[in-house]
C-alpha positions as CSV (number, residue, x, y, z in Angstrom):
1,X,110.8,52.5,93.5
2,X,108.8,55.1,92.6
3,X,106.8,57.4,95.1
4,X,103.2,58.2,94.0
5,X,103.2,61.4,95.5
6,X,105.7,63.0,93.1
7,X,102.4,62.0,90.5
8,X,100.0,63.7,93.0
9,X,102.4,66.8,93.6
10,X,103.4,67.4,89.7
11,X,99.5,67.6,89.5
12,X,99.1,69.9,91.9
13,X,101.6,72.0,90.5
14,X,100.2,71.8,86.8
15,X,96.3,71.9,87.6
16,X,96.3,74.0,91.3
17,X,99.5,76.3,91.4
18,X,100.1,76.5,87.4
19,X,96.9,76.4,86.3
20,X,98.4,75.4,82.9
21,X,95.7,75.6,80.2
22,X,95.6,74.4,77.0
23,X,98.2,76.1,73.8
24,X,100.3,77.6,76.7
25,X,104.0,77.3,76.5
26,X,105.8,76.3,80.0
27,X,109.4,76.3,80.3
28,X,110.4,73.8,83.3
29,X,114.1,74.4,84.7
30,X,115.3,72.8,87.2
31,X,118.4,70.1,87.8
32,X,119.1,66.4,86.7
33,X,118.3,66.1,90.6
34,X,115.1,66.6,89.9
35,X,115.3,64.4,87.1
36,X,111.5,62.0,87.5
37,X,109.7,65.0,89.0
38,X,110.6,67.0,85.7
39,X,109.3,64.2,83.6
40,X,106.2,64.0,85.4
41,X,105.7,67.8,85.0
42,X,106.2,67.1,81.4
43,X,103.7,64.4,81.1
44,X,101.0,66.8,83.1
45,X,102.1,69.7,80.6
46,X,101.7,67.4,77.9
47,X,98.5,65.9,78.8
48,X,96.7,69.5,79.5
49,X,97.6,70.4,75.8
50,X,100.2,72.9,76.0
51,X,103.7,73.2,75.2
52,X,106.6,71.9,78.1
53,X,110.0,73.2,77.2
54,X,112.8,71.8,79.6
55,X,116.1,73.3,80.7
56,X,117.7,70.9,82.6
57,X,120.9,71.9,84.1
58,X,123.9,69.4,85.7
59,X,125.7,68.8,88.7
60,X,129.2,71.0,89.5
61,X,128.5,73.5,86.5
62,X,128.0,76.5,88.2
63,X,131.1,76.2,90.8
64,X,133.0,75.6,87.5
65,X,131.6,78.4,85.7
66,X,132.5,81.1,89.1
67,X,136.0,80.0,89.5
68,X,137.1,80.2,85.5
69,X,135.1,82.7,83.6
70,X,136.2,85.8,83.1
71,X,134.9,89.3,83.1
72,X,133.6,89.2,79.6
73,X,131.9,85.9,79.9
74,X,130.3,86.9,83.4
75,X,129.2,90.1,81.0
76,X,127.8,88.0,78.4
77,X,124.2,88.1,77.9
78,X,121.9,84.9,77.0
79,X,120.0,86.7,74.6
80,X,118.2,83.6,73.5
81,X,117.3,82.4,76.8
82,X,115.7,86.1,77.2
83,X,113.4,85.0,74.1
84,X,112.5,81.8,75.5
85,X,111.3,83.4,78.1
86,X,109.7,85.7,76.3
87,X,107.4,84.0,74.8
88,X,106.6,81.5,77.5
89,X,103.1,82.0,79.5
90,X,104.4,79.9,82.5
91,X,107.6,79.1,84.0
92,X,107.9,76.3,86.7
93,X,111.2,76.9,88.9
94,X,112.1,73.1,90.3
95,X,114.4,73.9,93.2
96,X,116.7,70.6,93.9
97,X,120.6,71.1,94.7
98,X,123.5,68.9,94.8
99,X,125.4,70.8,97.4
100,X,124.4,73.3,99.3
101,X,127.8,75.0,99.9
102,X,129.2,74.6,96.3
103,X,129.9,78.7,95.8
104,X,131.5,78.9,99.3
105,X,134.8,79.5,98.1
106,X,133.9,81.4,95.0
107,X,134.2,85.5,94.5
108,X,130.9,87.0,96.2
109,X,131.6,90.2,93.7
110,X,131.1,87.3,90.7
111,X,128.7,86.4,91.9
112,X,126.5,89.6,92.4
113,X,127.9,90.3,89.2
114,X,126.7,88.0,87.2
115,X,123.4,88.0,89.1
116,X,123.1,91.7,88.1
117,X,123.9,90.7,84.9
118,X,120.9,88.3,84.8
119,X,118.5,90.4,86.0
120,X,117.0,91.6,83.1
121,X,115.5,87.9,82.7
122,X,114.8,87.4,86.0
123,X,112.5,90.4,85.6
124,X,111.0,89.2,83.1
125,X,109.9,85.7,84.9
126,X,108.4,87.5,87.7
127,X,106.0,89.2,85.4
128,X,104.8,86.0,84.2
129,X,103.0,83.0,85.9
130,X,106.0,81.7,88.0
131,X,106.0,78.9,90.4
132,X,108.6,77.8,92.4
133,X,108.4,74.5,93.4
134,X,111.1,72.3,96.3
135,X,111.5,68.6,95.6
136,X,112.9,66.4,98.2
137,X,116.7,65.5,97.1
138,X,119.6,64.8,99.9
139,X,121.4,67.8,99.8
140,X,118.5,69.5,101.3
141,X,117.7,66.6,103.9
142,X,121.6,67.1,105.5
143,X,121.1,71.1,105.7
144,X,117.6,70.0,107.8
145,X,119.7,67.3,110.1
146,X,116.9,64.7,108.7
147,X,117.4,61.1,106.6
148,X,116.4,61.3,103.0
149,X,112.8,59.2,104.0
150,X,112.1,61.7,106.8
151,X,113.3,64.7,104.6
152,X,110.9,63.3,102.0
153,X,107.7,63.0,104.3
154,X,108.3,66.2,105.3
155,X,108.3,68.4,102.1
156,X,105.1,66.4,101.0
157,X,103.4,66.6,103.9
158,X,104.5,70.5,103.7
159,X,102.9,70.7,100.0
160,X,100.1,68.4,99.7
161,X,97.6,69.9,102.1
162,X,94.1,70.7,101.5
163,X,95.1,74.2,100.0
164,X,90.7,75.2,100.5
165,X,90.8,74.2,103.8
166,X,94.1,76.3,104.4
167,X,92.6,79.3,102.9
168,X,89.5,79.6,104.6
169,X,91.2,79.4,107.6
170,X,93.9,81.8,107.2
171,X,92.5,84.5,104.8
172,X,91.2,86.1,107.7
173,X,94.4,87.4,108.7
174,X,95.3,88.7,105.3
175,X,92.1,90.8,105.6
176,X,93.3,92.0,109.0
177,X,96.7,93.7,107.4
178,X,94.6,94.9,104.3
179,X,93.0,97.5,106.9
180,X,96.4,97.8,108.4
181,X,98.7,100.9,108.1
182,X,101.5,100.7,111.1
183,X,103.6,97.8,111.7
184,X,105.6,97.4,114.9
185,X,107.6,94.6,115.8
186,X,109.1,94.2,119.0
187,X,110.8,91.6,120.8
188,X,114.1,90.0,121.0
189,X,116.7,92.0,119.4
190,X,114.2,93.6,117.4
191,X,112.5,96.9,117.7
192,X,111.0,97.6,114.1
193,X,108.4,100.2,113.0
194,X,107.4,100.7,109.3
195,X,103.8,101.6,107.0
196,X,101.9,99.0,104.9
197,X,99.4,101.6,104.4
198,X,97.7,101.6,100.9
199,X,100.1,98.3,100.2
200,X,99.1,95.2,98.5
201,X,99.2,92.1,100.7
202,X,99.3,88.9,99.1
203,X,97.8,85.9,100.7
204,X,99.9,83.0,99.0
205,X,98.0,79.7,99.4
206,X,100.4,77.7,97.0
207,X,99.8,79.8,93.5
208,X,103.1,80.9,93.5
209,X,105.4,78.3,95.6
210,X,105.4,75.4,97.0
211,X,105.0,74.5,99.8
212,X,103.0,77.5,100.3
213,X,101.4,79.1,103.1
214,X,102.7,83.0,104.2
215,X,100.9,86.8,103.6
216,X,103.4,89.4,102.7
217,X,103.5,93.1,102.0
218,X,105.9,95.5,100.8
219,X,106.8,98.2,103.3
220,X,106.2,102.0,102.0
221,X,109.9,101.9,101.0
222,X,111.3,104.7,103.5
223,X,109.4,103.8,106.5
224,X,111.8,101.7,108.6
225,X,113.3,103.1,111.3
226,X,115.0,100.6,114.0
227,X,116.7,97.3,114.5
228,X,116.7,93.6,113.6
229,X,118.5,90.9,114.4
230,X,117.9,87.5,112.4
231,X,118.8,84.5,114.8
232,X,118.3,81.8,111.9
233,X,121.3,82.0,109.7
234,X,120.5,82.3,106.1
235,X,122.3,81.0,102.8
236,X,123.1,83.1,99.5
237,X,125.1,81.8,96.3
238,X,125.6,78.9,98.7
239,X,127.5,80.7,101.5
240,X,126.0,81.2,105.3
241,X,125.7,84.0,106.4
242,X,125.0,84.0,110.3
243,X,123.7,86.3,113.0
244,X,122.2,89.1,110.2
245,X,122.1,92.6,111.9
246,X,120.4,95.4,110.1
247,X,120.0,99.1,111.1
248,X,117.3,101.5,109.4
249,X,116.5,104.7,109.0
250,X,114.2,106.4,107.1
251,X,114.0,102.8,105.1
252,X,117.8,102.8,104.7
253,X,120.2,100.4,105.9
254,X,122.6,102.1,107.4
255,X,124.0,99.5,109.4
256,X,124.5,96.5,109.1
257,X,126.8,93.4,110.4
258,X,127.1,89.4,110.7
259,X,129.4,87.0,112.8
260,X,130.1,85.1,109.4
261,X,130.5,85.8,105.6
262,X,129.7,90.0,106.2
263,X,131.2,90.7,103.7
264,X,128.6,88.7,101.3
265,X,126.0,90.4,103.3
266,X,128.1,93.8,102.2
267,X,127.9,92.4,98.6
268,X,124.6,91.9,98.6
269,X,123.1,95.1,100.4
270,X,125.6,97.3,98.1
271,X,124.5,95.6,94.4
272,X,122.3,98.5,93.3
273,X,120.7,101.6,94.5
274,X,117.4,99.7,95.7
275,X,119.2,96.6,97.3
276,X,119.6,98.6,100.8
277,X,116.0,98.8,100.8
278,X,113.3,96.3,102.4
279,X,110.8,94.5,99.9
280,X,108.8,92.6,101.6
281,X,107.6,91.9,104.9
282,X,105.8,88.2,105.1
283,X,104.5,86.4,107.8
284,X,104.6,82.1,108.2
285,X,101.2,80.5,108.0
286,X,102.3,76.7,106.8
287,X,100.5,74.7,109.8
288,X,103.0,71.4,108.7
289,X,106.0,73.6,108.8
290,X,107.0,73.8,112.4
291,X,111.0,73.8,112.7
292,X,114.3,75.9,110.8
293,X,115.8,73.3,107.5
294,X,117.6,75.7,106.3
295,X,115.8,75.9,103.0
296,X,114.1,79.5,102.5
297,X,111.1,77.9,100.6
298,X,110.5,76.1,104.0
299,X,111.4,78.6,106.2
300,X,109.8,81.7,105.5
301,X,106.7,79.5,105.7
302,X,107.0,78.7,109.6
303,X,103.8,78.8,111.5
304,X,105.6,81.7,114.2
305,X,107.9,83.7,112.0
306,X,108.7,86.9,109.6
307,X,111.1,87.5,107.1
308,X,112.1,90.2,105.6
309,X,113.2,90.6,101.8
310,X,115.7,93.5,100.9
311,X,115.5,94.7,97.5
312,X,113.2,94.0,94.2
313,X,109.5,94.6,95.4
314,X,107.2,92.1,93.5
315,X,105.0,93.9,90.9
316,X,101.7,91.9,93.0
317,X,102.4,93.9,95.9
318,X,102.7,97.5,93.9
319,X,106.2,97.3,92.6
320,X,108.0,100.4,91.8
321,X,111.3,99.4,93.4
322,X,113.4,97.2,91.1
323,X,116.3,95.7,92.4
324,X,118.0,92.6,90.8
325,X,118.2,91.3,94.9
326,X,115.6,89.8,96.4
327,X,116.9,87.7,99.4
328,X,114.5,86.5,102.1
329,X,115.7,86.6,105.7
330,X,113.8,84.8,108.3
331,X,113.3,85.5,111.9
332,X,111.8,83.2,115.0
333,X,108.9,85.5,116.6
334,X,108.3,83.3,119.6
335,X,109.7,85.7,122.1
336,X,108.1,88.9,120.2
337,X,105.1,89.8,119.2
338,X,103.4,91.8,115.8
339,X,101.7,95.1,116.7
340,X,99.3,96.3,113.8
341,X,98.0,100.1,114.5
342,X,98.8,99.6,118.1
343,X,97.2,96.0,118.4
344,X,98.8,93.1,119.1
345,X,97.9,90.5,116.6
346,X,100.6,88.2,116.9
347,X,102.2,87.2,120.5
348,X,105.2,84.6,120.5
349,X,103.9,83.1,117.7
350,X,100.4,83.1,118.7
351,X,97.8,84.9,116.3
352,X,95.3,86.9,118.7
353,X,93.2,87.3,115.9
């Protein structure tokens, strides 16, 4: 039977996050997961008067494609696609997965290879309009611990909010860490000092993902100095990585360690000469997002967290660190609190603000 509110969140994403307008050409990717949710986006698209382009991908390819291709093909450049995406004014991201865990076994240097290899286009994207949006599928519901019905009520309930309402309340704090300069965290395994000053901080209210609902900043890149320890574990290529501990100095990692899968973590902090640096610094604001799935979309959005981001910093908050990582790590602030230029603002999850 199908759900009216994948209509009602297509049309958010075309009219409200999008903002599609007429003659545009908007490439959707996403998987055969996703399948009616992509359709719908293509009837929106359609009906606005621009130009959908889809690239739908299958089940099992990519595990596939990681255990049997060999150096030359993970070398091999999709030239085309890089046009495509050229000359696209939008791309819309559909975020689905079959399974989770489907690169566990595969080579993380493969991996980070042929992510390096991709980067090019990937750079590309983020200069364009791109929206990332989660749709409910089952994979996702079993990383949460939650049935497919109550993994469904919760990503719409996490994306169709009153995104106004939402703003007006929370734009005050972005405003707060526009003025900032000197951000300390402290708390639980965590003792963390950098500069925002003369940063750009992003209030995202659902124009770039959804669900939506954080503020983030890019650290002056070699202002951390201290320690962090990330309690949530946290998935890349489809391998956990768990109990994330990084060491700065002078915005350096120059420690680092995990209880599982470090030497992914290793892979990932040593893929270029900007991936051992911090690029972004965001803070949870979702109001309906209120416990760990698992998924990053949802996570970093947690009313009471911060994640940091090693590597790439986005060109809206400054740029000028390229890095073909960008990996979002999330930590529970509930025993901790935010200091802003010797303020607190934020105290176990609790704005004071």
């Amino acid at each position: 039977m199908e759900d009216s509110r994948t209509k009602k969140l297509a049309k958010l994403v075309v009219d409200y996050c999008a903002e599609v307008k007429p003659s545009q050409n908007v490439i959707i990717t996403g998987s055969t997961e996703a399948e009616d949710f992509i359709v719908e986006l293509y009837k929106q698209i359609l009906i606005k008067g621009a130009n959908p382009l889809i690239s739908l991908h299958p089940k099992d390819i990519d595990y596939f494609y990681f255990k049997h291709a060999n150096l030359k093909q993970l070398k091999s450049f999709p030239h085309y696609w890089l046009n495509a995406v050229k000359k696209a004014d939008a791309h819309i991201t559909v975020e689905t997965e079959f399974n989770t865990r489907e690169l566990s076994s595969c080579d993380p240097k493969k991996i980070a290879l042929r992510t390096k290899i991709m980067g090019p286009i990937e750079a590309h994207i983020l200069k364009r309009k791109n929206m990332i949006v989660t749709y409910p599928c089952v994979a996702y519901a079993i990383e949460a611990d939650m049935s497919f019905e109550e993994w469904k009520d919760f990503t719409f309930s996490s994306c169709l909010i009153d995104w106004n309402k939402f703003r007006k309340r929370y734009i005050k704090v972005k405003k707060y860490f526009d003025r900032g300069k000197e951000v300390h965290l402290l708390g639980e395994n965590m003792d963390l000092k950098f500069s925002i000053n003369n940063k750009h901080v992003v209030f995202e209210d659902g124009k770039d993902n959804m669900p939506g609902g954080e503020i983030y900043m890019a650290p002056v890149k070699t202002s951390l100095n201290g320690h962090i320890k990330f309690e949530y574990p946290s998935l890349y290529e489809g391998k956990e990585i768990k109990d994330i501990y990084l060491e700065f100095k002078k915005g350096k990692i120059i420690k680092y360690s995990a209880s599982k899968n470090k030497k992914m973590l290793k892979a990932v902090i040593e893929s270029d000469k900007n991936s051992c640096y911090v690029g972004e610094f965001g803070i949870g604001l979702n109001p309906n997002i209120k416990r760990f799935t698992n998924n990053l979309l949802f996570d970093e959005k947690i009313s009471g967290t911060i994640h940091l981001a090693i590597g790439h910093v986005y060109l809206e908050n400054g740029g000028g660190s390229d890095s073909v990582i960008h990996w979002d790590i999330v930590k529970d602030m509930k025993k901790a609190k935010i200091i802003l230029d010797g303020k607190v603002v934020q105290e176990n999850g609790k704005w004071k603000i």
